[in-house]
Structures are given as C-alpha cells and as structure tokens.
N, C-alpha and C positions, 0 to 999 in steps of 0.2 A: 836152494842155492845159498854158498855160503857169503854175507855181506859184510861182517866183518869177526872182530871177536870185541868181546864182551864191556872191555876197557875204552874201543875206540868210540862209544856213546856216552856221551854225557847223562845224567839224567836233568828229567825235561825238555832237553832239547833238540830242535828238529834236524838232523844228522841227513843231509842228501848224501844217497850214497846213486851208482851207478853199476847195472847189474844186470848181465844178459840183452845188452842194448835198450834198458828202462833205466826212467830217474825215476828212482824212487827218494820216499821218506824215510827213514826209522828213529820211534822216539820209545826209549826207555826212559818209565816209568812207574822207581821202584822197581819192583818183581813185575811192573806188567811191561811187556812190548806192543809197538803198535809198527806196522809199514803201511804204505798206502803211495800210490802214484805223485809224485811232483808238478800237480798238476789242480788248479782250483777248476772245480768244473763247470764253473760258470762264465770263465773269463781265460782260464788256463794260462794264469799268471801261477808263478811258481812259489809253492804253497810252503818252498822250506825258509821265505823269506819272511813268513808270517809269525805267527805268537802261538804258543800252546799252555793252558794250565788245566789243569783237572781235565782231562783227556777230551779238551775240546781244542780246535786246532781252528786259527782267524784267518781269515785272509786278509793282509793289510792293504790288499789294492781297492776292493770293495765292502770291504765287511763279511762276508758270509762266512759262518761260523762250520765244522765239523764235529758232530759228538761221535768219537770213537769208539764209544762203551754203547752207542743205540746205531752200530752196525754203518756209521758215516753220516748219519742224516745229516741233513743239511739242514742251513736258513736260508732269507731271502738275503742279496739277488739269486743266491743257487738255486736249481730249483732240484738235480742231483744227487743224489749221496754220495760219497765218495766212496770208490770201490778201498775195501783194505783185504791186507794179505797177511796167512798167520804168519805168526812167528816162533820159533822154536829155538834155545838155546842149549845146545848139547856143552857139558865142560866150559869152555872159555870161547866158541865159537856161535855165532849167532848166523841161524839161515831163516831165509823169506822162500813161503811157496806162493811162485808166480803163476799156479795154477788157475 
C-alpha cells in the first residue's frame, strides 16, 4: 500500500502516516525504512510521539525501547515486540505491506 512518496519523510523521524484504516509509523533512515503500528505495545500510547536514533524507537510515556534492526524487540515495561511492516520504495513512492 502506497503511504506516501519519498520527500514526504524526513529522515529520522517518526512520520505517522494513516493507511487502510491503520496508524501506522514510517521512519526513514538513510537508505533504511522502517513502518510499524502506532501503537506502544505495552501501554498503546502512540509511539510516533516518542524519540528514535540508531533504529531504536522510545516510548516517552514509559520508557520501553523498540530495536527495529532485531525484528521489534522490546524492553521493559513491554514485554512485546513490536510488530514492523516491510518497506519498499519504488521511484519517488514509498509502499508498506500490511500483510
């Protein structure tokens, strides 16, 4: 599904986008993309409110961190991974599979 194009993400930052009736996240960074629900999964307070650097994403409500590069895991209080969705950028458009 297409979420935006390529200009409309900053890099670094956590870009809530809305898509197929889901909040999602997507964070370009650099050459990597990441999406993942809007959604901390511990408290499901909205995760695009939090902080991201080196592809680990906070949540400023509680603390729990996301490593995006080791598939979502989490810390404590999460005890969840965060689910993430690929990402692919064809030309100047960027699509998430919500599969």
């Amino acid at each position: 599904m297409r979420v935006g194009a390529v200009g409309d993400f900053a890099d670094g930052a956590l870009s809530p986008v809305a898509v197929a009736g889901r909040e999602l996240v997507v964070v370009r960074d650099g050459d990597a993309w990441y999406a993942f629900p809007d959604r901390c999964t511990h408290a499901k307070r909205p995760l695009s409110d939090g902080d991201y650097a080196g592809g680990v994403v906070t949540c400023i409500y509680h603390g729990a961190t996301f490593d995006l590069n080791r598939a979502g895991k989490a810390t404590m209080p999460a005890l969840r991974a965060l689910p993430c969705h690929a990402v692919a950028v064809e030309g100047d458009d960027v699509f998430v599979d919500l599969a």
